[in-house]
N, C-alpha and C positions, 0 to 999 in steps of 0.2 A: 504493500500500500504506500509503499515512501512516507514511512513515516517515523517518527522521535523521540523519542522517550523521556516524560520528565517526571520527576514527582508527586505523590497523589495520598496523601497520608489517608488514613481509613477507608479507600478504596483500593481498587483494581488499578493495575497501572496505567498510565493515560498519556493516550499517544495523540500527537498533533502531526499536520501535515510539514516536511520538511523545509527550512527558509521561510516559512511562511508569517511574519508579524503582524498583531493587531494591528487595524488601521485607524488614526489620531478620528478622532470625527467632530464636529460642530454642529449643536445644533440650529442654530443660528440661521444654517445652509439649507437648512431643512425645513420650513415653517409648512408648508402644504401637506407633506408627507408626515411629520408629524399632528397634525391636524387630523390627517385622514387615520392614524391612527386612535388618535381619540374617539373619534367619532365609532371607531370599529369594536373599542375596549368598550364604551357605553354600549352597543349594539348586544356586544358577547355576555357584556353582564346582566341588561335587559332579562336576557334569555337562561342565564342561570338562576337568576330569583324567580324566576317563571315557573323554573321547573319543579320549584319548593314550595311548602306550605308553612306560613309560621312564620319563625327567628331561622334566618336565613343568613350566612355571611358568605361570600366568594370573594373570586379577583380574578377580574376580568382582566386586568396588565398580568398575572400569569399564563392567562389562556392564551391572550395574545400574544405574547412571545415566543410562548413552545409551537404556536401553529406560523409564526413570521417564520421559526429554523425548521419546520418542517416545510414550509413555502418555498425555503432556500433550495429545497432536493425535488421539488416537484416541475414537472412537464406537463406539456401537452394541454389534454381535456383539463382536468385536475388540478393544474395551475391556472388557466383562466375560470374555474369554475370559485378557487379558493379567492380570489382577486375578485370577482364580481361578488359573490357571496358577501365575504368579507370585509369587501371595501377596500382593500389592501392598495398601496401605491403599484403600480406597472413600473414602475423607475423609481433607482434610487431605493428601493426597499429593504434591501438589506444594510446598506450605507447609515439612512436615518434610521434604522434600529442600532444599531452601532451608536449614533448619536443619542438616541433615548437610555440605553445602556450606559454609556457615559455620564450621563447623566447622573444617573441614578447612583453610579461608582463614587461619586465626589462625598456620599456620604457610608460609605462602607464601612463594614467592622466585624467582628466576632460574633455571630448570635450567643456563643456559649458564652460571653464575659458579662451580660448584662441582667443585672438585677431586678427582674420583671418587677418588684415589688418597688422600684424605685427607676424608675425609665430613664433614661439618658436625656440631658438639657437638650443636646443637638443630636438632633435624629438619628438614629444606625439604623439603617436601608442596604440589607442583604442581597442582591439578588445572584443567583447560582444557575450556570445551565449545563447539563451532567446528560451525553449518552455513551448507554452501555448499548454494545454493537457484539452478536455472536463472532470468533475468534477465528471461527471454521467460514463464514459467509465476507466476503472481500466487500468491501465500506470506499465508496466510489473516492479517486482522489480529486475532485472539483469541490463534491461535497466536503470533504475537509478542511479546503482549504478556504471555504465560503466559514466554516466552524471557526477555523482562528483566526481570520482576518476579519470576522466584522462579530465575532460571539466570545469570542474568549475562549473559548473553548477547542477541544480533541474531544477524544471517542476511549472507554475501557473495553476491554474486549474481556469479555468473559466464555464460560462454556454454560448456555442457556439450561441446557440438557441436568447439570449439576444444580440439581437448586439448592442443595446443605450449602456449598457455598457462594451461589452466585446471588438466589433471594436476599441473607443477610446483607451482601456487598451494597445489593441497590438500596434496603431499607438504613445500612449507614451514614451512605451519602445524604438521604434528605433528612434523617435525625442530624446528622452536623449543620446541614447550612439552615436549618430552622431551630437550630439552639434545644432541639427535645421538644419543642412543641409536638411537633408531627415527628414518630417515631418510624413509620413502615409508612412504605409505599400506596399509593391509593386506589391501584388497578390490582384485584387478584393476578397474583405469580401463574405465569404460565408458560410451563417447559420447552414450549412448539414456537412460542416468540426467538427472533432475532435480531430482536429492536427494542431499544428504550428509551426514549424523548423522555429528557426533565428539565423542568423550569422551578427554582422555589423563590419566595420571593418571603423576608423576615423585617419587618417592620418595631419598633420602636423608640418612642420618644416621648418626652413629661409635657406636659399642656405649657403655653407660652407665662401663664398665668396657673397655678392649679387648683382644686378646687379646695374648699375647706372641709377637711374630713364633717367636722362639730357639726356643718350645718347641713351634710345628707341626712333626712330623713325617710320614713316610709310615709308616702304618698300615692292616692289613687291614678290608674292608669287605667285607661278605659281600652280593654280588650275585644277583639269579637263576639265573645263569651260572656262578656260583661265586664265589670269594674274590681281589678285588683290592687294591692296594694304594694308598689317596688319601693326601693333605695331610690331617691330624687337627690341629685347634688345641687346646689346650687353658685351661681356668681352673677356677677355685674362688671364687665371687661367691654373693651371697643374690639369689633370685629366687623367683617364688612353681612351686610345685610341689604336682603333683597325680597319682594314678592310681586307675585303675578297672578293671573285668573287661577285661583285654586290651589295655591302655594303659597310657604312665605319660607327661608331659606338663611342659613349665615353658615358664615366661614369660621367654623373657630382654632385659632392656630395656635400649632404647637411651639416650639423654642424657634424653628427658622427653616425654611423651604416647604411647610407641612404643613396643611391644615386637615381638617376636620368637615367634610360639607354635612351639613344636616338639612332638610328639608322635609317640611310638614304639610301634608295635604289639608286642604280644608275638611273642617268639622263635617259639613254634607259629601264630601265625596263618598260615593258609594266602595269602590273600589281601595278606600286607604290607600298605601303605601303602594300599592299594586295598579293606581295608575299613572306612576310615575313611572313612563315608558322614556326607551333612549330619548326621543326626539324634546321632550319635554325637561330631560334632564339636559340637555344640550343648551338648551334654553335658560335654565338654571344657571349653568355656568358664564353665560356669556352674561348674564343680568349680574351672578355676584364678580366677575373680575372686573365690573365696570362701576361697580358698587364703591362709595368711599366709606372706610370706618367709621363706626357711629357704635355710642354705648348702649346695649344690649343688658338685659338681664335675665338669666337665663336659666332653666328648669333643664337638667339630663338624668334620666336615668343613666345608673350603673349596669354593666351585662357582660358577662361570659360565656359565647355562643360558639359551636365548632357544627360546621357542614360537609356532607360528603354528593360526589356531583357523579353521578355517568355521563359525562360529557359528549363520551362516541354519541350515543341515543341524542344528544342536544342539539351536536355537531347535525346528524341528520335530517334533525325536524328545521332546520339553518335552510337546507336545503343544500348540503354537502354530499349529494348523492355519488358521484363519480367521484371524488375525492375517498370516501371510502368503500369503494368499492373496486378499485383498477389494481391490477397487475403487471405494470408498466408503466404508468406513469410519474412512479419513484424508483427506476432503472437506477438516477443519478445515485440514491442513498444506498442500496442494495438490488441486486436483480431479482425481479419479481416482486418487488416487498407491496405486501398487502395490509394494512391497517386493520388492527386489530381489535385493540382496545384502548381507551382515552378514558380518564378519571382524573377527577380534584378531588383534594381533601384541603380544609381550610378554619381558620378559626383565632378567635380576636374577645380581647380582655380588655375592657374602658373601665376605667374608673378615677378617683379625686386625683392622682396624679400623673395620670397619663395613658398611653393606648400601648398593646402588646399585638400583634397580630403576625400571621404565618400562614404561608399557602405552600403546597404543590400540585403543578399540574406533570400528568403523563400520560404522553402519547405512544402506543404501544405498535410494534407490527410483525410480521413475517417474511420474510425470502421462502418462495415458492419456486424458487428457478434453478437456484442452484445447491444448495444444502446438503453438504453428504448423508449417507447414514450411516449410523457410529458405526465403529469397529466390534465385527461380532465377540460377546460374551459368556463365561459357563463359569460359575462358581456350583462347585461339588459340595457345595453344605447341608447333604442327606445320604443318606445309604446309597452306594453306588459298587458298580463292580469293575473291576480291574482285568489285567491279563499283560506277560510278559510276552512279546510276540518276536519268533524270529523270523525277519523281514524278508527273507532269500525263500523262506519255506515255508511261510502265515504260519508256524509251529506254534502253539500257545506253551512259551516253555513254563510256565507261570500263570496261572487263574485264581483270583479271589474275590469279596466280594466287602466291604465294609459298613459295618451297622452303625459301629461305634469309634472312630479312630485315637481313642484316648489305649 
């Protein structure tokens, strides 16, 4: 595969394609394209709260990114299907994901150093991207070098077939870059895979302001079910604020590049929280980035909520048909590779000093085309029989038979 070997503590070893360096990126250069990703991440997330009933938490910027590096290996039908579906840029796509990447790097760190119970003043924003590729199925060299020139990343090759050790390996990688939040992987293990798209993404940070323990009390919250009684914090801080036909919306931010969006459907909407679709929360946004801070005083509940997604099944009601369905249209990542399986798991801790949250998405597949199969095996652990044969004459000079071989 031309490729390099470098260091990968608690995983698989991790190969990148040869000569190949990130590439610097601005986003700056990028304003359309990252646009059209936003606009794509609302879309994705729309359709994940969609698919739930209840306390709901995803991330839609996880989804979006393991499906931009799977975008990266796609062709044909499958690649204009994921681009129209999607929203995705035709140009420059993998460039301004590199830039939104970037991005995100200026506030990186340890998930494991951080004391959930006391959040970091300035944000620590993790984000990780991790595939493990079968050892025996050859991992295109375009696709690689699309991996470390605009993702940061290479490929661990494991033996899919092995899952005593290959399952642990994968459920390591996303207990480390989510600090133990998320311990195991979110797609069931499956030994016939030879592919494993990962994206996690480890969020926290202390409120810019935070709240006063003293004055959270229990207060009524009006449910579908009727009226309950949560943990209500309360403050009074300047934050930007905004409403519209049916909303009303503030930004509350955390120590510095972070905020908080909240928005509240009106008293009569029939639908709550559930009709705050993409297009409306688009709207949302462009109301509060254009909002000037103004003082607020403000009621939050406290909540510790974890969600899990079959995303393949999401992916498809998207209208991702040929996308998962082709046997050739991801030649570039492996031949024949067929898309398997796709799952999040996800889950987010708010309270008087700050937010704690952690996702991963995985995208799972197959090689149908070329995959050997293993090397035949015979372990004789039961009565079996023997015989000493001479070769020149099939003479059995020796026959027995063993029950017990202690």
């Amino acid at each position: 595969m031309g490729l390099a070997a470098c260091a990968a503590p608690s995983a698989p070893e991790l190969l990148t394609a040869d000569g190949i360096e990130r590439a610097s990126a601005d986003r700056a250069a990028y304003p359309d394209e990252l646009a059209m990703f936003r606009t794509s991440a609302l879309r994705l997330g729309d359709a994940l709260l969609a698919s739930e009933e209840g306390n709901v938490i995803a991330s839609p910027g996880s989804l979006l990114i393991a499906l931009a590096m799977l975008r990266a290996g796609a062709s044909g039908e499958a690649a204009a299907e994921m681009d129209a579906v999607l929203g995705l840029p035709e140009a420059d796509r993998d460039e301004a994901m590199n830039a939104l990447l970037a991005s995100l790097e200026e506030y990186d760190g340890d998930p494991g150093s951080v004391d959930e119970d006391n959040p970091p003043a300035k944000p620590l924003v993790h984000t990780a991207n991790g595939l493990f590729v079968d050892r025996d199925v050859p991992t295109g060299r375009g696709y690689l070098e699309t991996l470390a020139k605009h993702y940061g990343t290479g490929v661990h090759p494991v033996d899919f077939r092995d899952q005593a050790v290959t399952a642990p390996a994968i459920d390591a990688w996303v207990n480390k870059n989510t600090g133990g939040r998320i311990e195991k992987a979110p797609a069931p293990y499956d030994p016939n895979n030879t592919f494993s798209l990962l994206n996690s993404v480890y969020f926290a940070a202390a409120w810019d302001i935070p709240f006063d323990a003293e004055a959270t009390s229990d207060e009524p919250f009006a449910t579908a079910d009727g009226t309950v009684d949560v943990p209500m914090m309360h403050g009074l801080q300047e934050m930007a604020y905004a409403e519209g036909p049916g909303w009303q919306a503030v930004d509350l931010p955390y120590g510095e590049g972070f905020v908080m969006r909240l928005v509240l459907p009106a008293k009569d909407s029939d639908g709550g929280a559930g009709t705050l679709n993409a297009d409306r929360l688009a709207e949302v946004a462009l109301a509060l980035e254009a909002a000037d801070p103004e003082d607020v005083d403000l009621a939050l509940p406290t909540w510790d909520h974890k969600s899990h997604f079959d995303v393949r099944a999401i992916l498809e009601q998207l209208g991702l048909q040929k996308t998962l369905s082709t046997t050739s249209d991801f030649d570039t990542i492996q031949p024949g590779l067929v898309i398997t399986q796709a799952a999040q798991d996800a889950n987010i801790t708010v309270a008087e000093k700050g937010t704690v949250a952690a996702a991963v998405t995985q995208i799972n597949g197959m090689a149908t085309s070329v995959r050997p199969e293993p090397a035949r095996s015979i372990s004789f652990d039961r009565p079996f029989h023997y015989q000493i044969v001479h070769v020149g004459t099939g003479l059995p000079l020796f026959m027995g038979k063993i029950a017990d071989p202690r």
